[in-house]
N, C-alpha and C positions, 0 to 999 in steps of 0.2 A: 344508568349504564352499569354494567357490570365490571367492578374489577379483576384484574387478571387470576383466570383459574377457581373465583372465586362463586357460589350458587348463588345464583338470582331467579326469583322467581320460579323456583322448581329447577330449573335448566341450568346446566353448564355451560359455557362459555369460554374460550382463551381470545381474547381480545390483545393484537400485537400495539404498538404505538400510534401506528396511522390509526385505530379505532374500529379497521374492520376487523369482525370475525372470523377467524379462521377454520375454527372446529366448532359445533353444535351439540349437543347431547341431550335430549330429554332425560326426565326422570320416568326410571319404569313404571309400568303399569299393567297390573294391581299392584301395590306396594306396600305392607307385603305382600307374598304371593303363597297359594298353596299349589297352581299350578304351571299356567303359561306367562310368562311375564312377555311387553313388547318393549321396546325400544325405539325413537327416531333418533336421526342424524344428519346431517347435514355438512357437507362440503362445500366450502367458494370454490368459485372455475380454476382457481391456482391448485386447488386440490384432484379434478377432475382425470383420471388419467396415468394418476399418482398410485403406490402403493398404499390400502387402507387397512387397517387389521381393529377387529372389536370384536374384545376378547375378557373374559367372567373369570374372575380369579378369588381364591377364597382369601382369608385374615392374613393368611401365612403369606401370601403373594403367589402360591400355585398355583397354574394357570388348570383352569376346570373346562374350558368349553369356548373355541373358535366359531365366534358368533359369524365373522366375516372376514373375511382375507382376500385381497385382490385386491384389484386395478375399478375402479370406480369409475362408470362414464353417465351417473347420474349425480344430482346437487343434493337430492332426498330420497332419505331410503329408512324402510323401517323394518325391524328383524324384530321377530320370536324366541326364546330363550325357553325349553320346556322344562327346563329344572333339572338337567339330566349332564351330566361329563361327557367328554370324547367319548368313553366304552358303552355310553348307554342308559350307566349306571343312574339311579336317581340319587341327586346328591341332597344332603341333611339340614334340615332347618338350620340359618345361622343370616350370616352378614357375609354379603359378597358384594364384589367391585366391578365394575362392568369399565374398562378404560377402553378410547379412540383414540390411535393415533395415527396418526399421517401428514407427512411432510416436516418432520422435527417437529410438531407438539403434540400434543398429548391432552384427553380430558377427562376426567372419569367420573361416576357417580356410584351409587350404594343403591343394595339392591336387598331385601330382606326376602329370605326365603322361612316359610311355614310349614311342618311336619305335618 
């Protein structure tokens, strides 16, 4: 089992005290990446219906790119990430953070981008 907030297995996890899972987050892939990276995720039904946001922030904590925002009426969902900011822009080789949150927790994982 994975402890709270803690990588297991590639994968993220926030595991509350009853032991279910709450949030889900794969690790991207390709990783690193020189172009498209993907993403899964996954919501329990408590999450369903809920506000969801996952979203790509660099070192500094700026947020670079709204992967997903909304109301979630699916349990899996899997997003693309082209390397690029809100404007467009293609953003720079480094270390970036991909976090989920919804319904007060939060998950996040690392994401290496390739020039």
């Amino acid at each position: 089992f994975c402890e709270h907030g803690v990588l297991c297995g590639g994968q993220l996890a926030v595991e509350p005290p009853s032991g279910a899972i709450v949030l889900w987050l794969s690790s991207a892939w390709p990783n690193p990446s020189r172009g498209n990276a993907h993403l899964r995720f996954r919501l329990p039904s408590e999450a369903i219906g809920k506000p969801v946001s996952l979203v790509v922030h660099d070192v500094a904590g700026a947020r670079i790119k709204t992967l997903f925002a909304g109301v979630s009426s699916q349990g899996d969902l899997e997003v693309r990430w082209d390397g690029r900011g809100e404007q467009g822009n293609v953003c720079r080789g480094g270390v970036y953070f991909v976090r989920l949150r919804s319904g007060g927790h939060e998950v996040t994982t690392t994401l290496v981008r390739l020039e």
